[in-house]
C-alpha positions, 0 to 999 in steps of 0.5 A, spaced: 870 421 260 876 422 256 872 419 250 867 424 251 871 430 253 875 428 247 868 428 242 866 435 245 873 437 243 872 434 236 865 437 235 866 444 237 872 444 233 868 442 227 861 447 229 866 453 230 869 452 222 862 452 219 859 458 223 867 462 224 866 465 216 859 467 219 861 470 225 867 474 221 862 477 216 858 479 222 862 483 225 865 486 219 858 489 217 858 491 224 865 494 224 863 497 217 856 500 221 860 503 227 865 507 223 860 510 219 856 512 226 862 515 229 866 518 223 867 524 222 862 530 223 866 535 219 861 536 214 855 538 220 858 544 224 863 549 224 871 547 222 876 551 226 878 553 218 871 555 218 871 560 224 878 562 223 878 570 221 877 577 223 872 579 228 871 586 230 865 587 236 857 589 232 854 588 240 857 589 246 852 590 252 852 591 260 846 589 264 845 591 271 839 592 276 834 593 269 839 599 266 842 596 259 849 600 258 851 600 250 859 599 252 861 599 244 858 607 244 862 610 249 868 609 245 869 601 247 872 596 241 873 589 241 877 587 234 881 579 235 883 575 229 882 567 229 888 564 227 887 557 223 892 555 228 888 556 234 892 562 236 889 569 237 892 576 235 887 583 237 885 589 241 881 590 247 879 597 249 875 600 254 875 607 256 875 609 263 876 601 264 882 602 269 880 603 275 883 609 277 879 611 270 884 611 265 883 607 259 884 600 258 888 597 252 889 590 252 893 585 247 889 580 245 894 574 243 894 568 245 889 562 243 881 559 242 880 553 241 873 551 238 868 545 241 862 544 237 859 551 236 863 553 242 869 558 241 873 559 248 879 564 248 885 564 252 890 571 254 893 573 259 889 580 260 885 581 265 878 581 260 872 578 261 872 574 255 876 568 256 870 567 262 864 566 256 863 562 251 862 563 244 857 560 240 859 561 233 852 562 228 855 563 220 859 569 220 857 571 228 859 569 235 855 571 240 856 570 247 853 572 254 855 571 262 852 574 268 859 577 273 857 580 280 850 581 277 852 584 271 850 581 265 855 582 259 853 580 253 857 581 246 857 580 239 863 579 235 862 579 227 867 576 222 869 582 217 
């Protein structure tokens, strides 16, 4: 049995050098095959570089029970800046937005982060926006989200 055991050992040795520089290749060409499949896709979609800038609101709409309510001409006005460092300055103003009915005035400042073509934003004010994600499209985000029934849809522009 050693003889055998001994003779398998010596075999398999002598296999393993012939087909190792085989096996080696193999899995560098696989390697190589892999890291392009899975690099980076920054030439693809949008960069936080790329989205980063000035937005002023173009749309800002509320829907409920069929009535359409243009918000933007009853005086209301979005304006928040994309900071490349994911970091978000601006202005959200809402006349009669209280609810005692006084105007709404809200600092923007706080951050955005960017997932695929998704834009989230992040402050401490009490706004909706936080609550939608925005899909970026070139120059425009656009981002829609149903509240209590209401659906409030707005368009942000990059000026």
């Amino acid at each position: 049995m050693g003889v055998l055991a001994s003779y398998g050992r010596t075999f398999w040795a002598r296999s393993m050098k012939a087909v190792l520089p085989a096996v080696q290749l193999l899995l560098s060409i696989l390697m190589v095959i892999a890291a392009n499949a899975c690099g980076d896709d920054s030439g693809t979609g949008p960069s936080m570089q790329s989205v980063a800038g000035s937005y002023t609101a173009s749309s800002f709409t509320v829907t409920e029970s069929g009535n359409t309510t243009d918000v933007l001409a009853l005086g209301a006005s979005i304006d928040v800046t994309l900071n490349r460092n994911g970091t978000t300055t601006g202005n959200f103003f809402l006349p009669g937005g209280e609810e005692d009915g006084s105007d709404f005035n809200a600092d923007l400042s706080g951050t955005w982060s960017l997932n695929g073509t998704t834009v989230s934003f992040s402050h401490s004010a009490n706004t909706f926006l936080p609550e939608v994600p925005f899909e970026v499209d070139g120059e425009t985000l656009t981002g829609e989200q149903t509240f209590v029934g209401a659906l409030v849809r707005a368009t942000l522009r990059k000026d």
